[in-house]
C-alpha positions as CSV (number, residue, x, y, z in Angstrom):
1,X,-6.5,8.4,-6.8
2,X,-3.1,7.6,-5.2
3,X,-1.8,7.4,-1.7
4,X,1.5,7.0,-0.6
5,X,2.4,4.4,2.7
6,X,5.7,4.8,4.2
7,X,5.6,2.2,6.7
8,X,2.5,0.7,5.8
9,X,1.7,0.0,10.0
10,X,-2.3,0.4,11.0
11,X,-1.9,3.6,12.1
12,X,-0.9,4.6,8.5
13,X,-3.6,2.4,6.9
14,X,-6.2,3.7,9.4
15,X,-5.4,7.4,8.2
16,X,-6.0,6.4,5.0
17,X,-9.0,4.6,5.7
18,X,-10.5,8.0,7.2
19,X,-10.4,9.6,4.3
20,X,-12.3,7.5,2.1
21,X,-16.1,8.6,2.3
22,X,-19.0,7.2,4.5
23,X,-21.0,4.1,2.8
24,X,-18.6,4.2,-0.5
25,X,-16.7,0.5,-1.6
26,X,-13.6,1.6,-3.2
27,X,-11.3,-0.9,-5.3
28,X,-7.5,-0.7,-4.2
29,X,-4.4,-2.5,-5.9
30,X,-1.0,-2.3,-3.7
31,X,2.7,-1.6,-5.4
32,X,5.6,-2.1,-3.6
33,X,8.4,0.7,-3.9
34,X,12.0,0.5,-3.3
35,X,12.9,3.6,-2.9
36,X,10.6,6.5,-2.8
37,X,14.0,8.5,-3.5
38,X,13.9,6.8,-6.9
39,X,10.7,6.5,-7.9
40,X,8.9,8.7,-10.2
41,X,6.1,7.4,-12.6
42,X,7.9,5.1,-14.8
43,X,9.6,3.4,-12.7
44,X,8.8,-0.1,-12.4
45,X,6.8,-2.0,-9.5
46,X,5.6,-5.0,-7.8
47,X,1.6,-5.2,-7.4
48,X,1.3,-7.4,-4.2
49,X,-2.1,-8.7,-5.5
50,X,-4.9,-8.4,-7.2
51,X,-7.7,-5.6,-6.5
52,X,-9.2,-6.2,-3.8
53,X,-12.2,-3.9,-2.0
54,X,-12.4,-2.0,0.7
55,X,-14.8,0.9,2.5
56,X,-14.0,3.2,5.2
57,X,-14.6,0.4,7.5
58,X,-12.7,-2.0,6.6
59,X,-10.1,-3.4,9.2
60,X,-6.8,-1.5,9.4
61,X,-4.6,-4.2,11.3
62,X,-6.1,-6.7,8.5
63,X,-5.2,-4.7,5.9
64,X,-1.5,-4.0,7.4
65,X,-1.1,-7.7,7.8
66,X,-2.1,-8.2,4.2
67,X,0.2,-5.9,3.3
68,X,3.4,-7.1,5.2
69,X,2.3,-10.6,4.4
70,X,2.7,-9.7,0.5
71,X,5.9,-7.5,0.5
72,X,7.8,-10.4,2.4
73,X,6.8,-13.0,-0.3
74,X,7.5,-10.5,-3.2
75,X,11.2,-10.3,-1.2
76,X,11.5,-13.4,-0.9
77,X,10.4,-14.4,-4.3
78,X,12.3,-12.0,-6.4
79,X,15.5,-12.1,-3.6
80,X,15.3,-8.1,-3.0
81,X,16.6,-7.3,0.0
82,X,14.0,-5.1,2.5
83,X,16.0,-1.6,3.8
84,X,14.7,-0.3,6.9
85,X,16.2,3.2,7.3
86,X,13.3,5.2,9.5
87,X,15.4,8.6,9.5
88,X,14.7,9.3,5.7
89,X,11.4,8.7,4.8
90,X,12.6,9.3,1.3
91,X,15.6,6.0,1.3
92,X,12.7,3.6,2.5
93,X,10.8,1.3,0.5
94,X,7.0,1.7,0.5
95,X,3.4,0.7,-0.7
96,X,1.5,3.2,-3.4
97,X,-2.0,2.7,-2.8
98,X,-4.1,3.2,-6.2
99,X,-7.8,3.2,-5.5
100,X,-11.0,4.3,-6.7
101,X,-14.7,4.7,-5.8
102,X,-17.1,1.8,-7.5
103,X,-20.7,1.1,-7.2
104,X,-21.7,-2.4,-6.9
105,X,-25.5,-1.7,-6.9
């Protein structure tokens, strides 16, 4: 499953989180956009990290953290330069959230 993050804050992640079922451990991999108006399928991508796992429960403000923490280093490491234009959701960068349900027992 995919999920889009425009501005990838906790509130954001926390709406995300609430959709993901009750006692279920999901695997997630981050990818940072440039440009949602861009994008489409093929286009290329940074993964900010490997998999890692989360439930319903997990901590949105973590996660957010995580997230910012990883898109500045990508930035920084690959000298892209982070657009922050709120008006069009479509002109700013972004995280795609791809997930799915596991079971670790």
């Amino acid at each position: 499953m995919i999920n889009r993050l425009y501005f990838f804050d906790s509130l954001e992640i926390t709406i995300f989180l609430d959709t993901l079922e009750v006692d279920k451990v999901y695997v997630v991999c981050f990818e940072y956009i440039s440009s949602w108006n861009l994008h489409d399928e093929d286009s290329p991508v940074i993964t900010l990290s490997k998999p890692i796992l989360i439930t319903r429960n997990s901590n949105p403000r973590i996660i957010s953290n995580f997230i910012k923490s990883q898109i500045d280093l990508a930035c920084l490491s690959y000298n892209i330069e982070q657009i922050d234009n709120l008006n069009d959701k479509t002109e700013t960068p972004g995280v795609l959230i791809k997930y799915r349900e596991i079971n670790i027992f």
